[in-house]
C-alpha positions, 0 to 999 in steps of 0.5 A, a space after each residue: 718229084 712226082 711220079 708222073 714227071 718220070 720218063 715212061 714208055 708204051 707198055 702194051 707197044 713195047 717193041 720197035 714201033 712203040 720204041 721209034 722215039 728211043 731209036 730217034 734219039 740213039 740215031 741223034 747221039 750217034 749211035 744208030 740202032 742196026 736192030 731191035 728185038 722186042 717181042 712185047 710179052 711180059 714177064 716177071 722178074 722179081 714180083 715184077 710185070 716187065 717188058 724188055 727190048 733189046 737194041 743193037 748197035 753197030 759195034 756189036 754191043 746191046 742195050 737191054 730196056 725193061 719197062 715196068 707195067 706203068 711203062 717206068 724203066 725197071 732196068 737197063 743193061 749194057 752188053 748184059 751188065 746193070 747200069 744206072 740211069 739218074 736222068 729217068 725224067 727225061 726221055 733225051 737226056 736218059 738216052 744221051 746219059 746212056 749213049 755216053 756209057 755205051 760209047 764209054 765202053 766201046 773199047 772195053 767191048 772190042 778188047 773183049 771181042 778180040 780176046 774172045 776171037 783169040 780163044 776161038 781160034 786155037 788151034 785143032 789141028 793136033 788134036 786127035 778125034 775119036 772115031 767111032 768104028 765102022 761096024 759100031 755106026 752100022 749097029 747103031 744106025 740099024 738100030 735106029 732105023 728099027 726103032 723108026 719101024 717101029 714107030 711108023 707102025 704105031 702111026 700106021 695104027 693110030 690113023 687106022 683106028 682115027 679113020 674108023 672113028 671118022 667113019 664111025 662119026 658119018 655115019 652116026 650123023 648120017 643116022 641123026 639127020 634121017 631121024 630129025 626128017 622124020 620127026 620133021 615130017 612127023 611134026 609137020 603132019 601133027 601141025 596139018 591135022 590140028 589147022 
């Protein structure tokens, strides 16, 4: 099959407005996209010049597309695991072929939510929190605000020495400007005397 007849996206628009046929066809397999996040920089990744953009779904789960310079697919990755795709050569059928794995996985994603849920939740209400003193707070906070001090001063110097330099540089061009008038007039008065 020759390389041409391979399915390949906008490399220079890689993000939601050069991606609006993918988004079509994700909508027409039933999975519309919420959101994409596509900042179409380039990175490398092994040796490679890529592009990825990464579409979200309505159940959460994520499909990461990384195109190649040429806009050929380098990977794609379903809730941040490498999944195959063999339908490269036809835009509908990549995605219907993705949209199967995704709707696939849709369980195995929401267990995975449930049981993540459950470990956030554990209960905290036994456990003992360290508290730093009262006095120990005091010292560290008055030596922050001494540490501040110190640097609102260093900033209070810079601007001093930059509005010097300021005034300085006016007036230096205010010297240059009177300089170039009287070799304008000078140049003026030679220009006369030689008519």
């Amino acid at each position: 099959m020759a390389r041409s007849s391979y399915l390949s996206f906008d490399y220079e628009h890689f993000n939601e407005q050069g991606l609006k046929s993918v988004l079509s066809e994700f909508k027409r397999n039933d999975l519309p996209v919420v959101r994409v996040s596509a900042n179409n920089k380039q990175t490398r990744q092994q040796g490679v010049p890529t592009k990825k953009a990464e579409l979200f779904f309505t159940d959460g789960q994520r499909i990461a597309l990384q195109a190649k310079a040429d806009g050929a697919i380098f990977q794609v990755r379903l809730n941040n695991k490498v999944i195959p795709v063999t339908a490269v050569n036809d835009l509908k059928r990549a995605i219907a072929e993705i949209s199967e794995k995704v709707k696939g996985n849709a369980k195995i994603f929401q267990k995975t939510l449930k049981g993540r849920l459950k470990r956030a939740q554990v209960d905290t209400t036994t456990a003992t929190i360290a508290r730093t003193s009262t006095k120990a707070r005091i010292a560290m906070l008055n030596a922050g605000i001494q540490e501040q001090n110190q640097n609102l001063e260093a900033l209070r110097e810079s601007l001093t020495a930059a509005q010097n330099a300021a005034a300085n540089a006016r007036t230096l061009n205010t010297d240059l400007r009177t300089q170039l008038a009287e070799l304008q007039a000078q140049k003026n008065t030679l220009l006369e005397a030689h008519a």
